[in-house]
C-alpha positions in Angstrom: -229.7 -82.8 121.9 -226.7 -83.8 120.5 -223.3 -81.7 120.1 -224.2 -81.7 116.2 -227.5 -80.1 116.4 -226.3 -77.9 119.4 -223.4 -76.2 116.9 -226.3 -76.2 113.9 -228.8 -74.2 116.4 -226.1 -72.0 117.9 -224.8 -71.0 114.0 -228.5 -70.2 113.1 -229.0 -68.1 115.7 -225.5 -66.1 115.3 -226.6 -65.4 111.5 -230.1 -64.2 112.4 -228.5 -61.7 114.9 -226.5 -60.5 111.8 -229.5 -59.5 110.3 -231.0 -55.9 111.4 -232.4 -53.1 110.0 -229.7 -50.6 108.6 -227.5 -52.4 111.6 -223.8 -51.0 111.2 -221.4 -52.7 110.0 -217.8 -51.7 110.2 -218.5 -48.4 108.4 -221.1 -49.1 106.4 -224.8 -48.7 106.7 -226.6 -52.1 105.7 -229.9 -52.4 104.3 -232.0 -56.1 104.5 -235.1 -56.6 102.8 -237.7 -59.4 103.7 -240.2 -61.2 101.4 -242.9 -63.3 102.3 -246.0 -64.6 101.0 -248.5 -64.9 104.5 -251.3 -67.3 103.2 -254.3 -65.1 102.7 -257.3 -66.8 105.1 -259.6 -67.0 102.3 -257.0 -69.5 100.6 -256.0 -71.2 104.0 -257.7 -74.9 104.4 -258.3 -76.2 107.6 -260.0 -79.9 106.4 -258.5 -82.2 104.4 -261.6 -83.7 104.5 -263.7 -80.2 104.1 -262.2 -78.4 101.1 -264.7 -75.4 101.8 -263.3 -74.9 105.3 -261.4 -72.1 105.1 -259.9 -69.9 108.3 -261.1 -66.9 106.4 -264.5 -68.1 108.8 -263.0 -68.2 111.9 -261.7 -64.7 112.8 -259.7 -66.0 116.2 -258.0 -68.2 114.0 -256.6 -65.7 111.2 -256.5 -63.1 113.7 -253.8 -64.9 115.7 -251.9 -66.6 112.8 -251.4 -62.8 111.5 -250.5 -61.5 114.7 -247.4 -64.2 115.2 -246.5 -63.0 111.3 -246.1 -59.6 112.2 -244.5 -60.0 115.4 -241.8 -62.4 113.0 -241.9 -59.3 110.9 -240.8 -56.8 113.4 -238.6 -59.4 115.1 -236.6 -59.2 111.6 -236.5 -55.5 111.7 -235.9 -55.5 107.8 -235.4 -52.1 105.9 -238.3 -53.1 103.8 -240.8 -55.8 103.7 -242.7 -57.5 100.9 -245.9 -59.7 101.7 -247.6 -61.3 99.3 -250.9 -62.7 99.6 -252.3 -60.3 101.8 -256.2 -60.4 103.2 -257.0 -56.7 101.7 -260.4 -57.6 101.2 -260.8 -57.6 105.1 -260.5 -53.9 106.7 -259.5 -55.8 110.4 -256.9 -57.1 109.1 -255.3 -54.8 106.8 -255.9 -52.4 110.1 -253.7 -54.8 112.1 -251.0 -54.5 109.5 -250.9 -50.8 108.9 -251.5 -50.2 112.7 -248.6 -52.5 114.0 -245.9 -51.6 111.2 -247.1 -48.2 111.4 -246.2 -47.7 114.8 -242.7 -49.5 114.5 -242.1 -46.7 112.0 -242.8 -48.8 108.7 -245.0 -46.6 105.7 -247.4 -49.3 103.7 -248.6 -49.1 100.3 -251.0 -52.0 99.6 -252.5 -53.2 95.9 -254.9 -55.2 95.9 -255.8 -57.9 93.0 -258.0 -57.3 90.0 -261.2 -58.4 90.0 -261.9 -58.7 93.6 -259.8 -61.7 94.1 -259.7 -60.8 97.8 -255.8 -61.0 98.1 -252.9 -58.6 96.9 -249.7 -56.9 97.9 -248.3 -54.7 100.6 -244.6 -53.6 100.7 -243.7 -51.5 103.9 -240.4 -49.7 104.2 -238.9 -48.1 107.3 -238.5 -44.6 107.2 -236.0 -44.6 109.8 -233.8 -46.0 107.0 -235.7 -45.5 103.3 -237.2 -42.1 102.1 -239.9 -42.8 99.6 -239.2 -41.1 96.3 -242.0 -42.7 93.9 -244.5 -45.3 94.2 -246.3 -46.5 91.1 -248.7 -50.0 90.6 -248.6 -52.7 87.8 -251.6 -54.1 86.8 -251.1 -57.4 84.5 -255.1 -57.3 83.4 -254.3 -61.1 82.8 -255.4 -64.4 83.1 -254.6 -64.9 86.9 -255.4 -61.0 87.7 -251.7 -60.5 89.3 -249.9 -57.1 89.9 -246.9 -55.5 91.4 -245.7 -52.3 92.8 -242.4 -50.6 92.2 -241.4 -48.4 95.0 -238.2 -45.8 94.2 -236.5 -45.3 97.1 -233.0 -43.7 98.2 -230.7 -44.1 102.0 -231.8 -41.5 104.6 -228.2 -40.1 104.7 -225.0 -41.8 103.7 -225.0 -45.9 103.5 -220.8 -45.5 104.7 -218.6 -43.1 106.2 -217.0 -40.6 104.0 -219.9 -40.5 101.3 -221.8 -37.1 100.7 -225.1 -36.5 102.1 -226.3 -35.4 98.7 -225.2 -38.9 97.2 -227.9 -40.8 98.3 -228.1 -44.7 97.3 -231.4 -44.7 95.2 -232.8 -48.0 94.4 -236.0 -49.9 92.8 -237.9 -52.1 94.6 -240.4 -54.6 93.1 -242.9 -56.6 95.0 -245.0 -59.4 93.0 -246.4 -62.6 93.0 -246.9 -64.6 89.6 -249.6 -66.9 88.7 -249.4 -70.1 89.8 -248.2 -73.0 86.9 -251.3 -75.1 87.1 -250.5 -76.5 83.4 -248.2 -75.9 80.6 -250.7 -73.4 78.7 -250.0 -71.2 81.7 -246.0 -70.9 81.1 -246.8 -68.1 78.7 -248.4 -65.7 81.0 -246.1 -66.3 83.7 -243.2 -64.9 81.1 -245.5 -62.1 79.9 -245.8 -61.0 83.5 -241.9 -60.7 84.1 -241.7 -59.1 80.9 -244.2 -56.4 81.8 -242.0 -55.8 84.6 -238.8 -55.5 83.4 -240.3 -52.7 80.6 -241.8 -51.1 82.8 -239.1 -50.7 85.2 -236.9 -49.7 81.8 -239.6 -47.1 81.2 -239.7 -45.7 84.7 -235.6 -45.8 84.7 -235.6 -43.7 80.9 -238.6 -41.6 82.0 -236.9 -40.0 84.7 -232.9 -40.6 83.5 -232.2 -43.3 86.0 -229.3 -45.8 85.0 -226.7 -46.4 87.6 -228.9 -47.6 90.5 -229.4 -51.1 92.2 -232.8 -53.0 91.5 -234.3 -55.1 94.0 -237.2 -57.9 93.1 -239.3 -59.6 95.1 -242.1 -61.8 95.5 -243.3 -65.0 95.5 -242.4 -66.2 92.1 -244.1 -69.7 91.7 -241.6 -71.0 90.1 -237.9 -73.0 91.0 -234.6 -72.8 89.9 -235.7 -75.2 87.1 -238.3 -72.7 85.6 -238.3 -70.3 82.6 -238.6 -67.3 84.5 -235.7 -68.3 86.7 -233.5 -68.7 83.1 -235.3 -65.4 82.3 -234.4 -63.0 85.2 -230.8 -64.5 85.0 -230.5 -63.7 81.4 -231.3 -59.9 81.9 -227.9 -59.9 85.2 -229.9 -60.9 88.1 -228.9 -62.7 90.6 -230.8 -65.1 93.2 -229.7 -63.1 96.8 -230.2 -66.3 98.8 -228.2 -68.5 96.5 -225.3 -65.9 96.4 -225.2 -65.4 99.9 -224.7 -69.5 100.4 -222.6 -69.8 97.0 -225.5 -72.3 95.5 -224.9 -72.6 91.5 -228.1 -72.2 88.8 -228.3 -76.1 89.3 -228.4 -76.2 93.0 -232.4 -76.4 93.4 -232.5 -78.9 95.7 -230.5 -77.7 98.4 -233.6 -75.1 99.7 -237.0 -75.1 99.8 -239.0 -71.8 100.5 -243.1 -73.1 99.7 -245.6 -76.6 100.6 -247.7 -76.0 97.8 -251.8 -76.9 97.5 -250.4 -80.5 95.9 -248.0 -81.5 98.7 -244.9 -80.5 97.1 -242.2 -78.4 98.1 -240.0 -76.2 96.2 -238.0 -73.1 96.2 -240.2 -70.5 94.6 -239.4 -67.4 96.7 -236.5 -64.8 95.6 -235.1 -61.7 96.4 -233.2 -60.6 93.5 -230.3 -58.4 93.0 -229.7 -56.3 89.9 -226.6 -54.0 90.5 -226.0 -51.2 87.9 -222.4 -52.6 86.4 -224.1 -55.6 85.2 -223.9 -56.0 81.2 -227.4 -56.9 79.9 -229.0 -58.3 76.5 -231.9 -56.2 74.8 -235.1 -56.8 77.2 -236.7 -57.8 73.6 -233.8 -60.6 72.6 -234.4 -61.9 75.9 -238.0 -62.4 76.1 -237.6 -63.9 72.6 -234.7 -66.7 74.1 -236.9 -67.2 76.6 -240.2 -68.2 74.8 -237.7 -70.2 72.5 -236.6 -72.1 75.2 -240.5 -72.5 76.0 -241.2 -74.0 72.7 -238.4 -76.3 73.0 -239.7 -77.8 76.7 -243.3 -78.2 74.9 -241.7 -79.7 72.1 -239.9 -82.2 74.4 -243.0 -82.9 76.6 -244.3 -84.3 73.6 -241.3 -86.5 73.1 -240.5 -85.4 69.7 -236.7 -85.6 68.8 -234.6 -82.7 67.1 -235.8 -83.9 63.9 -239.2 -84.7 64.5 -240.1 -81.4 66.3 -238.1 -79.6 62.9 -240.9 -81.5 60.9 -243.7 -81.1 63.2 -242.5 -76.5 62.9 -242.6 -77.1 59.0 -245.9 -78.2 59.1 -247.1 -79.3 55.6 -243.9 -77.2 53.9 -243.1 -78.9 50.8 -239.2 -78.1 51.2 -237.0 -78.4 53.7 -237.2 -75.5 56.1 -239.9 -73.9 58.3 -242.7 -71.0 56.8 -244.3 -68.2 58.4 -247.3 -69.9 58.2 -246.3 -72.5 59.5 -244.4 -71.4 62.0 -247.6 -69.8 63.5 -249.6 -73.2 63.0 -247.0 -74.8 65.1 -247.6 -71.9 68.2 -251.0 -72.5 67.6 -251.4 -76.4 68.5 -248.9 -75.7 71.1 -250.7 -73.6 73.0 -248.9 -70.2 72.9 -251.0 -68.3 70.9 -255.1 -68.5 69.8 -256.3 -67.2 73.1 -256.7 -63.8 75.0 -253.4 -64.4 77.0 -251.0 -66.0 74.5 -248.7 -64.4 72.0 -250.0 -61.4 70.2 -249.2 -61.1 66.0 -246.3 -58.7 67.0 -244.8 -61.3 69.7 -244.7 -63.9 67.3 -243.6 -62.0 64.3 -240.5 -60.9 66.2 -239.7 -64.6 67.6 -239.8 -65.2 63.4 -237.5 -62.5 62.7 -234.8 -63.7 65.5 -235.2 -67.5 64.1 -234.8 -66.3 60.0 -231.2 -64.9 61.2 -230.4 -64.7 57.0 -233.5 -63.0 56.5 -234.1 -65.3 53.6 -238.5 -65.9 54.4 -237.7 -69.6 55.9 -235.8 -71.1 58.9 -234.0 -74.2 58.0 -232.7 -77.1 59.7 -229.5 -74.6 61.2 -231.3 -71.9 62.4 -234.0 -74.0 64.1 -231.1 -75.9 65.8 -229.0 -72.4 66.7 -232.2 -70.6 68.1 -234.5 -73.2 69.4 -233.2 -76.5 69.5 -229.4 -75.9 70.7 -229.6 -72.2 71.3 -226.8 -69.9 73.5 -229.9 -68.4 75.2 -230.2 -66.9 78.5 -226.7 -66.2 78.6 -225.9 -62.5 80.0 -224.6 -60.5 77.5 -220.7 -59.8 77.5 -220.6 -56.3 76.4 -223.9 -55.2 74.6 -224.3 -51.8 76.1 -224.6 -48.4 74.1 -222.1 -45.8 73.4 -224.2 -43.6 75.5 -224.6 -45.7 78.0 -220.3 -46.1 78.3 -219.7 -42.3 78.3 -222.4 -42.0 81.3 -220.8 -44.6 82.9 -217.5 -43.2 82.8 -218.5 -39.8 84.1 -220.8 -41.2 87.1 -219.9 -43.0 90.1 -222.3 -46.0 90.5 -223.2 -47.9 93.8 -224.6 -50.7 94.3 -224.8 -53.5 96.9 -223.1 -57.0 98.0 -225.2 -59.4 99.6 -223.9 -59.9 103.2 -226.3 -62.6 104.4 -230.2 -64.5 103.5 -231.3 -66.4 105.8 -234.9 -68.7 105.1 -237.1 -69.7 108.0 -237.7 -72.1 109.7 -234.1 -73.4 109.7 -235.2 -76.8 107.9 -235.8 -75.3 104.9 -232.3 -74.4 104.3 -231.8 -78.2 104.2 -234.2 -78.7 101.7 -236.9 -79.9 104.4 -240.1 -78.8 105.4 -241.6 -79.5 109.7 -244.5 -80.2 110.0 -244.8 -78.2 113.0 -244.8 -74.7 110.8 -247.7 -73.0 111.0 -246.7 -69.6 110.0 -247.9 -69.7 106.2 -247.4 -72.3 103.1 -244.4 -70.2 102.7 -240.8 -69.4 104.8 -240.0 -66.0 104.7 -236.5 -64.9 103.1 -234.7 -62.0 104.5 -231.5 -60.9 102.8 -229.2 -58.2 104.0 -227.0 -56.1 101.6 -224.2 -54.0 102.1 -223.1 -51.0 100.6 -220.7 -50.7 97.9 -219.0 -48.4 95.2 -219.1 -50.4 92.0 -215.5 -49.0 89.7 -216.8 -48.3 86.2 -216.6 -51.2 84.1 -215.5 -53.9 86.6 -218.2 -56.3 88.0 -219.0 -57.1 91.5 -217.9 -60.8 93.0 
């Protein structure tokens, strides 16, 4: 081995013994987090040759697979974990899970799929460090059956030296895993599903007069740095934990890799995301209406149409120059977003019209098709866009909120943007990211 890959393996192995659960750290009280999507058996192929051969068939296969996953899991020690993917339709193995993370002091909440799909979620948090305030499931009742579970959770004493006992950090956790792109129509529902998240967890938050608390996503997101629902979470303040922790940039997609999918490619599709409570966002609604905009433009461009051609191909058969209603919904129609169970309801698309007629005048014309679809400011985070309300509670509460300290992805090759071929683990690496405790001043954001 030479001295270069010595130093590489040597710096790996110093930054996974940074991560811990609640390890101490100067006088703070750390808190990592782990995602990772194990490859449920009944989706695991064993012949190229044989696509019905799956290691759902052989139990000394899956058994031991799953057994190497959990000891990774408890090697990591993380405050909380979030597996996607998980076998719940076998008892033996959801036994093994419970049992195992049980006795290292982890409680489990498990949700399984709609419909019997065989596979769902199981997020696990260490009481040692975590006391479970609420637990509550999403179910999408959608085209790919998916779900996710928000856990409310808050420090088991203080998270740094000096704080009160009674100031607890409190913080929302998400585990999920979207459907899977398999074609343009799909695009759609993968949006709908983050939306459903995000307003529900703005629900939960006004329901019980939450606002100055950290949020935590995770999940397998099927989806890279490229994606829609990437430009979506980032939109609303989030922030990818991974690419913070290593300084990567929004355009930096191919410097990791998290996921080998069914086709042979590899891709970064696994987050941990990081919402802290000083962060200035947009209207959920604006948002989700950038985001289907920018949508329309990608399927606009897929079909090679220019700026002017995909104006005229939105106006339909309008005799002047400018874009209809009716048209308008034409136009979603033969793209593909709405017409079908899981597309854009009548209210979705009426409120996409009434963000594109900014002059409220009945038509879009050539300027606001080019301000909100064709050349829009969208997915920009909003500069200052938060309620009166919401100021004077800010100014009389003391937020906190979290920095992220370190992510690491394994195996190490991944990190390079590689995949070995000697990982047998899952399809997927799992992420862990560590966060560290911090009092956010009102008004001034976080580096």
């Amino acid at each position: 081995m030479d001295e270069r890959k010595r130093q590489e393996k040597k710096k790996q192995k110093k930054k996974r013994l940074r991560m811990g659960r609640g390890s101490v750290v100067g006088s703070e009280r750390c808190v990592s987090c782990t995602t990772f999507n194990i490859l449920a058996p009944i989706y695991k192929r064993l012949s190229k040759e044989d696509q019905s051969c799956r290691e759902s068939q052989y139990r000394a296969y899956w058994s031991s697979r799953n057994e190497k996953i959990i000891d990774r899991l408890l090697g990591d020690r993380s405050s909380i974990i979030c597996l996607q993917e998980v076998w719940l339709g076998n008892d033996e193995l959801v036994q093994m899970y419970e049992k195992r993370l049980g006795d290292a002091g982890y409680v489990s909440f498990k949700l399984a799929r709609t419909n019997n799909r065989g596979d769902g979620l199981l997020t696990a948090v260490h009481q040692g460090c975590l006391r479970i305030i609420n637990h509550r499931e999403l179910l999408f009742n959608d085209f790919g059956d998916r779900v996710a579970q928000l856990l409310h959770v808050e420090s088991d004493g203080a998270l740094w030296q000096g704080q009160k006992c009674s100031d607890q950090q409190q913080i929302l956790i998400v585990n999920t895993h979207l459907l899977f792109p398999h074609d343009f129509s799909l695009c759609i529902v993968r949006l709908q599903q983050v939306y459903k998240i995000l307003r529900y967890i703005e629900t939960y938050r006004k329901d019980h007069n939450l606002d100055l608390m950290p949020i935590i996503l995770c999940g397998d997101w099927n989806g890279s740095k490229r994606g829609h629902v990437y430009k979506f979470l980032r939109s609303q303040g989030f922030v990818s934990s991974y690419d913070t922790a290593h300084r990567y940039s929004d355009v930096d997609a191919h410097k990791w890799v998290s996921h080998r999918n069914h086709r042979g490619n590899i891709c970064g599709v696994d987050f941990i995301w990081l919402l802290n409570p000083n962060k200035l966002r947009k209207p959920l609604r604006t948002s989700w209406n950038e985001a289907v905009f920018g949508l329309i433009k990608s399927l606009l461009r897929a079909a090679s149409l220019t700026e002017d051609n995909a104006f005229a191909f939105l106006k339909v058969d309008s005799p002047g120059y400018f874009i209809t209603y009716s048209g308008f919904c034409q136009a979603l129609h033969q793209l593909g977003l709405c017409g079908h169970p899981h597309g854009l309801s009548s209210e979705d698309t009426k409120d996409l019209w009434t963000q594109a007629d900014t002059d409220r005048n009945g038509v879009v014309d050539f300027e606001e098709f080019q301000q909100q679809i064709w050349n829009p400011k969208c997915f920009e985070q909003a500069k200052d866009e938060i309620t009166s309300e919401t100021k004077e509670s800010r100014m009389i509460q003391q937020a906190f909120g979290f920095n992220v300290k370190n992510a690491v992805l394994f195996p190490p090759e991944v990190e390079q943007g590689m995949w070995p071929e000697n990982y047998s683990l899952s399809d997927h690496a799992p992420l862990t990211v560590v966060f560290s405790p911090v009092k956010i001043p009102c008004g001034q954001p976080i580096c």
